[in-house]
KETOR-722413 format. One record per residue (C-alpha): residue number from 1; x, z, y. Coordinates in steps of 0.02 Angstrom, whole numbers, always signed. Layout:
N
TORBA   num        u        w        v
TORBA   NUM        X        Z        Y
...
//
This chain:
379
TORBA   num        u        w        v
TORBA     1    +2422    -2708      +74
TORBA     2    +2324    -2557     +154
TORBA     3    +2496    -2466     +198
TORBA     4    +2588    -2613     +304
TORBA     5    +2403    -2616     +390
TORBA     6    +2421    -2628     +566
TORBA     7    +2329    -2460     +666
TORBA     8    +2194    -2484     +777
TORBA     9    +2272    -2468     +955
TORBA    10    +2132    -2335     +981
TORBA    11    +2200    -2210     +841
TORBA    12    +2386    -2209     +915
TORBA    13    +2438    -2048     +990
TORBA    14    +2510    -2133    +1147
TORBA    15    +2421    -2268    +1237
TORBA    16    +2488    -2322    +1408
TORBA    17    +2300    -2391    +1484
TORBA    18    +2207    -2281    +1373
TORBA    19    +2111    -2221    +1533
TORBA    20    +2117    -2356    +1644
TORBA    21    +2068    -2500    +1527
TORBA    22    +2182    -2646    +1527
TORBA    23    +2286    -2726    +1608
TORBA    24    +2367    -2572    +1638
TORBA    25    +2408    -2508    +1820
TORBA    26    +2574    -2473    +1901
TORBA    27    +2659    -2484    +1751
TORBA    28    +2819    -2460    +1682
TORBA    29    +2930    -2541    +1532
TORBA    30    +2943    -2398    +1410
TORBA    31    +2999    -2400    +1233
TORBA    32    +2959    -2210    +1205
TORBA    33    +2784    -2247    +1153
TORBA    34    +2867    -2346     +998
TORBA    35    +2966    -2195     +953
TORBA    36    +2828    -2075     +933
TORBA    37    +2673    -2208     +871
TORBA    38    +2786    -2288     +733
TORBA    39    +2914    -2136     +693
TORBA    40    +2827    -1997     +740
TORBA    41    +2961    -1913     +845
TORBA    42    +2838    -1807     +919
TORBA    43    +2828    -1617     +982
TORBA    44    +2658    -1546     +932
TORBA    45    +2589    -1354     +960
TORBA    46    +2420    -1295     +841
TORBA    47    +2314    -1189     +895
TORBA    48    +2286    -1046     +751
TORBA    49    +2130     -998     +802
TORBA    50    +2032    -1191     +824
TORBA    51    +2161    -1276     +740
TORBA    52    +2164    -1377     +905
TORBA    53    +2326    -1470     +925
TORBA    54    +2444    -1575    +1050
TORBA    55    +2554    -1687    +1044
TORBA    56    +2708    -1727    +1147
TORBA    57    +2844    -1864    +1155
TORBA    58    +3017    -1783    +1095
TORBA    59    +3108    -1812    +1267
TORBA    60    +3210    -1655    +1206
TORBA    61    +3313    -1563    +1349
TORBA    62    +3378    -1439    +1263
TORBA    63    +3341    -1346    +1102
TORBA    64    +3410    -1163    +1056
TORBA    65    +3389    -1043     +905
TORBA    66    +3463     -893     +910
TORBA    67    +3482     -782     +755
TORBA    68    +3518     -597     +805
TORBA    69    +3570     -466     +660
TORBA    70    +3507     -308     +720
TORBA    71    +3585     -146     +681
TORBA    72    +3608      +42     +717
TORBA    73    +3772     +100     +748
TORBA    74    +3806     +281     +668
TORBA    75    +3973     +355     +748
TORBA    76    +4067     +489     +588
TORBA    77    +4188     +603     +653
TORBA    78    +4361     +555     +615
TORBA    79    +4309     +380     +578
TORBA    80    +4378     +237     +677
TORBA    81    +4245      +87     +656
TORBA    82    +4045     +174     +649
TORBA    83    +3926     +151     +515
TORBA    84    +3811       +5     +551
TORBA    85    +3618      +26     +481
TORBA    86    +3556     -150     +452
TORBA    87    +3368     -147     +539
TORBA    88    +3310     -327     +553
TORBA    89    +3347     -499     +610
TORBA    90    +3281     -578     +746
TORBA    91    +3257     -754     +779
TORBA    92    +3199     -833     +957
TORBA    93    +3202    -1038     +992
TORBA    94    +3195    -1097    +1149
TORBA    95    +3135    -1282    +1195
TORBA    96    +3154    -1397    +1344
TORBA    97    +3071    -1543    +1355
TORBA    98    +3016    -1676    +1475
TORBA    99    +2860    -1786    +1462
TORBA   100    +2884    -1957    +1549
TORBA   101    +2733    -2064    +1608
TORBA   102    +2747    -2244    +1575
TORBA   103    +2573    -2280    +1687
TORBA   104    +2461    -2192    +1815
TORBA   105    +2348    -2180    +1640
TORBA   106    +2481    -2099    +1556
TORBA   107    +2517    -1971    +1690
TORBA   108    +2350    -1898    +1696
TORBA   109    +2333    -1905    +1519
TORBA   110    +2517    -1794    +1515
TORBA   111    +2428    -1669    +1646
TORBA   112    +2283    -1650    +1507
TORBA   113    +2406    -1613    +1390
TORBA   114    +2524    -1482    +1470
TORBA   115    +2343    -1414    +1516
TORBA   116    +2282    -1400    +1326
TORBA   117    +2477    -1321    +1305
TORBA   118    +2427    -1186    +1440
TORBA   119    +2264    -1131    +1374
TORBA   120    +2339    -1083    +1217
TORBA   121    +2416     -949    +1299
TORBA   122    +2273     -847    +1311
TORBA   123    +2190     -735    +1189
TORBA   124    +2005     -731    +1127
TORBA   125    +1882     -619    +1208
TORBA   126    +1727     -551    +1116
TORBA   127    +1578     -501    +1220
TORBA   128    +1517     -320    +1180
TORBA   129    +1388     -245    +1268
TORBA   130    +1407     -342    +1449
TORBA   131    +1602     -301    +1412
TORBA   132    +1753     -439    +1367
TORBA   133    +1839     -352    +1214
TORBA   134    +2003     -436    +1150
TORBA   135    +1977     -521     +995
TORBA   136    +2121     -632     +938
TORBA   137    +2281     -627    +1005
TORBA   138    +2350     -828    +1082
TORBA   139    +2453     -893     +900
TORBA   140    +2507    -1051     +884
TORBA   141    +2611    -1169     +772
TORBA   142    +2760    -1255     +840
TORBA   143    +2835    -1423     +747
TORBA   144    +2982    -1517     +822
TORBA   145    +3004    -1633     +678
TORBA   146    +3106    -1592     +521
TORBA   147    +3193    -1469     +623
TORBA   148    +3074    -1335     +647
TORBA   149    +2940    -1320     +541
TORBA   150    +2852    -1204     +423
TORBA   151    +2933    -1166     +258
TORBA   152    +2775    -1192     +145
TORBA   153    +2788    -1356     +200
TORBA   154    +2954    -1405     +132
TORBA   155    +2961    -1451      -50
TORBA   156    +2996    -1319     -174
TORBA   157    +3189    -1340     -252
TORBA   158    +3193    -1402     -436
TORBA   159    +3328    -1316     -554
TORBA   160    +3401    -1505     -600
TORBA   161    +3575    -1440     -578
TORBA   162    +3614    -1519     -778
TORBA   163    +3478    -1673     -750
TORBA   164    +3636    -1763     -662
TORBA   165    +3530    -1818     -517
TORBA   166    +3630    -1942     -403
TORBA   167    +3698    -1855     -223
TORBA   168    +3598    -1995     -143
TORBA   169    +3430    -1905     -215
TORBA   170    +3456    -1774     -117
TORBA   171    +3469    -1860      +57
TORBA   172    +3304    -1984       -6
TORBA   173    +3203    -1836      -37
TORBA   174    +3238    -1760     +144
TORBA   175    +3080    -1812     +228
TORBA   176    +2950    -1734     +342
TORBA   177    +2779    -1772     +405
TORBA   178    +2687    -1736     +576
TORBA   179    +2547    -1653     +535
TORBA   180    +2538    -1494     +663
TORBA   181    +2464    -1389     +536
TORBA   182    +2635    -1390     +465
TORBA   183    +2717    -1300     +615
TORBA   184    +2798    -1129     +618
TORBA   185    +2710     -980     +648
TORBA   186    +2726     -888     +820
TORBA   187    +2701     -838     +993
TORBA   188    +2763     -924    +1148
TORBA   189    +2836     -780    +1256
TORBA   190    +2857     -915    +1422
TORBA   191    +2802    -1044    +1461
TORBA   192    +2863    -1133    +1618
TORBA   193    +2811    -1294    +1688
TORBA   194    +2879    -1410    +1822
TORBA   195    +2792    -1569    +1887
TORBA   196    +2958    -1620    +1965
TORBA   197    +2885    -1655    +2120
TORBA   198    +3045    -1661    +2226
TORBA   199    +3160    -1762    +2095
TORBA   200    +3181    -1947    +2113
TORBA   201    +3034    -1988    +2005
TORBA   202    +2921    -1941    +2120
TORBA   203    +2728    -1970    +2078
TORBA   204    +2596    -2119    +2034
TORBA   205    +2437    -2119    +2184
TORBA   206    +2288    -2142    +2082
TORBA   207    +2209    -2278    +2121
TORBA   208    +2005    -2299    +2129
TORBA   209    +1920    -2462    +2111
TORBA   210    +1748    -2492    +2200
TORBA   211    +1664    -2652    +2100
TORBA   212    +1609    -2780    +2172
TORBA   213    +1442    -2796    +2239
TORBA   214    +1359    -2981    +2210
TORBA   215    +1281    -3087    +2367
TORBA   216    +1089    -3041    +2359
TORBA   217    +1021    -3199    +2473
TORBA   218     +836    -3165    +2463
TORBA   219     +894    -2982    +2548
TORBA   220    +1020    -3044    +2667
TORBA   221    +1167    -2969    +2581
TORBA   222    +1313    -3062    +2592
TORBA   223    +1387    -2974    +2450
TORBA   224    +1563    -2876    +2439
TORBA   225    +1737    -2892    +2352
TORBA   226    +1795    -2747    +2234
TORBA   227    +1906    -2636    +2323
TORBA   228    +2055    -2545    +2261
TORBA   229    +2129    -2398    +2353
TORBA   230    +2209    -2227    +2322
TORBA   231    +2116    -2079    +2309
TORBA   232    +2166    -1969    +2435
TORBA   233    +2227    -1792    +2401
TORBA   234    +2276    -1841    +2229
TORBA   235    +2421    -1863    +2151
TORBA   236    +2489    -1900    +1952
TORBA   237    +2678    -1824    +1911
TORBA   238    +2783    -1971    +1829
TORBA   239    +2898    -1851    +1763
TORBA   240    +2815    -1665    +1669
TORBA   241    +2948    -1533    +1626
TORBA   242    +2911    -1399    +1501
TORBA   243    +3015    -1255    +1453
TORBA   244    +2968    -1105    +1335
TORBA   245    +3039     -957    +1230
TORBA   246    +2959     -959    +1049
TORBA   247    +2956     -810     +938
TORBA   248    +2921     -847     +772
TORBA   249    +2812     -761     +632
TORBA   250    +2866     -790     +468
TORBA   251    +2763     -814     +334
TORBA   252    +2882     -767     +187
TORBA   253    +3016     -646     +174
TORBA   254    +3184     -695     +212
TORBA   255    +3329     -659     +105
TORBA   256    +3395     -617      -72
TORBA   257    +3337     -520     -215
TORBA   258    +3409     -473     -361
TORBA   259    +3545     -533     -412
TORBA   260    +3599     -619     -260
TORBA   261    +3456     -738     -275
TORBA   262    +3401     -824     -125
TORBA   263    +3186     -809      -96
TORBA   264    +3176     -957      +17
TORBA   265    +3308    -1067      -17
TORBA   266    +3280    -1199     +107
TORBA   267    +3264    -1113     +236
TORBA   268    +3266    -1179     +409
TORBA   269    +3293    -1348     +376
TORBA   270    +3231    -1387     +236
TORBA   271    +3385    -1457     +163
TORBA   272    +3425    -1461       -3
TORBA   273    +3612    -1495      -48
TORBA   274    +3700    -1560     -196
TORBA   275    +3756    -1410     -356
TORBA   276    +3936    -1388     -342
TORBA   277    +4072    -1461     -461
TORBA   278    +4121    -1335     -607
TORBA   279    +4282    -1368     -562
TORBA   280    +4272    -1323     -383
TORBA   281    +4322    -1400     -218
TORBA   282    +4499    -1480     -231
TORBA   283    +4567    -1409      -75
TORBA   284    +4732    -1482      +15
TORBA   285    +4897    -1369      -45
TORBA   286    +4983    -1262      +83
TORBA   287    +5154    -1316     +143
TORBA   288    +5235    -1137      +80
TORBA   289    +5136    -1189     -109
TORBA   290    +5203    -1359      -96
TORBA   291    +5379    -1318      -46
TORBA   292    +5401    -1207     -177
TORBA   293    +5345    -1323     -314
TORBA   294    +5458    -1466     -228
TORBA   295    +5611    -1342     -243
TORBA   296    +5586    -1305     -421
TORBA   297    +5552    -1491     -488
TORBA   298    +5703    -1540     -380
TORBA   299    +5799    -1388     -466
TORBA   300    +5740    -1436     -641
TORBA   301    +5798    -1621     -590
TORBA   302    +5958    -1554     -551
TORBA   303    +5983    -1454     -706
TORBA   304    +5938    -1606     -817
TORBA   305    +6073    -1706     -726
TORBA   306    +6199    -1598     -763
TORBA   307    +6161    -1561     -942
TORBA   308    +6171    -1730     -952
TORBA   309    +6340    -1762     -876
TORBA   310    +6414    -1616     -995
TORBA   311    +6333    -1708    -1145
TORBA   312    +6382    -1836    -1107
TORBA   313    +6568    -1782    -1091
TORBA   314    +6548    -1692    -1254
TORBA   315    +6493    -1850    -1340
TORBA   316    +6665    -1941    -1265
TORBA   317    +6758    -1815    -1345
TORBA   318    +6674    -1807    -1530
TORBA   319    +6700    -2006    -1525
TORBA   320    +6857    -1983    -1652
TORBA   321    +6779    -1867    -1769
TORBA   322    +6625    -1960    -1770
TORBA   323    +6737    -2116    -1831
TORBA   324    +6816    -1995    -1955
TORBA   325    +6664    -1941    -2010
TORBA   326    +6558    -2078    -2051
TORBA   327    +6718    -2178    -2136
TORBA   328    +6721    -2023    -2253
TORBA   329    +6878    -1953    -2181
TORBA   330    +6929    -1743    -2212
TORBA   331    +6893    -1658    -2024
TORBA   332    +6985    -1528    -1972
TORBA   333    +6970    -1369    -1873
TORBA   334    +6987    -1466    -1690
TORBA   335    +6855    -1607    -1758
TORBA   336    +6744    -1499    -1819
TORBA   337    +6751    -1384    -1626
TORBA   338    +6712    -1557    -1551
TORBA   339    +6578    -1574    -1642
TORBA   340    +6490    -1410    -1624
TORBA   341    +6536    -1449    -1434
TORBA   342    +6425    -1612    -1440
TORBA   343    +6272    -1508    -1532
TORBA   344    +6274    -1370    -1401
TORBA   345    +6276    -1463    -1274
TORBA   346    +6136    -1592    -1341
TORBA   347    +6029    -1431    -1357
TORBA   348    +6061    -1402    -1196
TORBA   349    +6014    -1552    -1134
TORBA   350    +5848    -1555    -1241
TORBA   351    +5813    -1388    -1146
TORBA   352    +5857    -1439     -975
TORBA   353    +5739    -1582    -1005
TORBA   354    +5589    -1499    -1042
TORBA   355    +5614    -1376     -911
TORBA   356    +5590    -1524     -803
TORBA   357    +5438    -1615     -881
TORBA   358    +5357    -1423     -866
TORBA   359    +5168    -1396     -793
TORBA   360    +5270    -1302     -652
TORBA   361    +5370    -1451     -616
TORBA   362    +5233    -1588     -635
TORBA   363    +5127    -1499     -527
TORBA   364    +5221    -1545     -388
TORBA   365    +5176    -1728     -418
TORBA   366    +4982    -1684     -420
TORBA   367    +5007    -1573     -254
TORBA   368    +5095    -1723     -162
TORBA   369    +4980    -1843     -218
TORBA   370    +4832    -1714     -150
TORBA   371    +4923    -1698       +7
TORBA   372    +4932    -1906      +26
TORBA   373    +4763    -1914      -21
TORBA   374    +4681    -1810     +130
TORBA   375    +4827    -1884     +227
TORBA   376    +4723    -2041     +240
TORBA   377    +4579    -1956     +315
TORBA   378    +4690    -1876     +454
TORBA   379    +4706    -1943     +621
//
């Protein structure tokens, strides 16, 4: 099938020999190339204004975003805390990464990028009249992935909060693809670059090949071998760092409107999570809510006990006039007290009884059994 079609080796992104032909020279094992050809775990920068764009391997050192709230303090006299005057919100990203050369080929290939990077930086000039005039200022797109992209290019959320879409959905339909075009909007305020010449890694010496030249017996030539040797005063970095500060431009407004209503609801990331339960998350109880629900089912147990005991005393004692009563004897006065005795404290019992089968008391049950249950996910 045309989509489990291998790619030509000349259409990858990363090719260890691309410029020195195989077999490749002074060459390393390195799986990174298998990370970024086949997953695309790449770092790519667009330029706006050609729509020129490179790529890098995701060797992330470090990646930042910082979110800053801006606002104006207003001091009132005679108030303690000042009134703060929401201006805007900021957002910078900073990005480390390094770019690792697998081959002598690969390391001048990394110096071609970082060099594409660079140019980016500068602006457009217009010539007017014998004069450079500044034209367009140096934009680019950044893309590190799924985790920072543009938000036009993450899908638009569905209202399928009654469709009863499986949780799983959710995580399937997380995806992202490489194209740079998709990156987010801004302006790279540094940009700093270190060849690492003085780390461990050290550098590749190009090496230059002289063919050789065949025997030419009519002429006298005895012909020559082909001669490999490195180029002097040249060197190839094994080992590219690149760090910069990116300010981004965003293409939609940020926020909520209306009635609390979010405009870009998936923004940064993209992510897109699950509706919540009508019911709510079932959180754990706290020990003052369970102790007090433990005290009063253990009170209502007591109570029930002791109803119990006193009906059941009462019952002893109504024995005889029970007899007397269902052999169709007369009762008198001290039957008949016995008696009432019995039904009082039956009633009493009754009560006691459902005081302790109450939604107050039961609860207890349904808070322990909450408490056991995140127990088992508790170190």
């Amino acid at each position: 099938m045309a989509g489990n079609e291998k790619k030509p080796k000349s259409e990858l992104p990363f090719i260890v020999d691309k410029y020195t032909g195989p077999p490749p020279r002074n060459t390393f094992v390195d799986g990174s190339g298998v990370l970024a050809n086949k997953l695309s775990q790449m770092i790519s920068f667009q330029n706006v204004r050609d729509e020129e764009s490179v790529f890098f391997k995701a060797f992330i050192v470090d990646f930042n975003e910082t979110y800053t709230p801006n606002f104006t303090p207003n001091e009132v006299f005679g108030r303690t805390d000042p009134i703060y005057q929401y201006k805007n919100t900021s957002r910078n990203i900073s990005l480390s990464f390094k770019i690792p050369a697998a081959s002598e080929s690969e390391a001048y290939e990394n110096l071609g990028r970082v060099q594409k990077l660079i140019q980016m930086l500068y602006p457009t000039y217009k010539d007017m009249n014998n004069a450079l005039t500044l034209s367009e200022a140096p934009l680019v797109r950044l893309k590190v992935m799924n985790i920072l992209r543009n938000q036009n290019a993450m899908t638009s959320p569905n209202k399928d909060t009654a469709s009863g879409k499986d949780n799983s959905q959710y995580f399937a339909e997380y995806i992202s693809s490489a194209e740079p075009e998709r990156g987010l909007l801004g302006v790279i305020t540094t940009c700093t670059v270190n060849s690492m010449l003085n780390s461990n890694d050290g550098v590749f010496n190009k090496l230059s090949t002289v063919q050789a030249e065949p025997a030419n017996e009519e002429a006298g030539n005895p012909g020559a071998p082909a001669v490999t040797a490195a180029e002097p005063n040249t060197v190839l970095p094994k080992l590219i760092e690149v760090s910069i500060n990116f300010a981004p431009i965003h293409e939609q407004t940020l926020g909520y409107e209306g009635q609390n209503t979010k405009k870009n609801a998936l923004f940064p990331y993209g992510v897109k999570l699950a509706p919540e339960l009508e019911k709510g998350i079932k959180l754990p109880p706290s020990v003052t809510e369970r102790v007090k629900k433990q005290r009063t089912a253990e009170e209502a147990r007591r109570k029930a006990s002791s109803q119990q005991q006193e009906r059941d005393k009462a019952l002893a004692k109504a024995q005889r006039a029970f007899q007397k009563l269902y052999s169709g004897k007369d009762l008198n006065d001290r039957d008949r007290a016995k008696l009432d005795a019995y039904g009082a404290a039956n009633r009493k019992l009754e009560s006691a009884k459902d005081d302790y089968q109450s939604p107050t008391a039961q609860s207890y049950e349904e808070t322990q059994t909450a408490v056991d249950d995140i127990g088992e996910f508790l170190p």
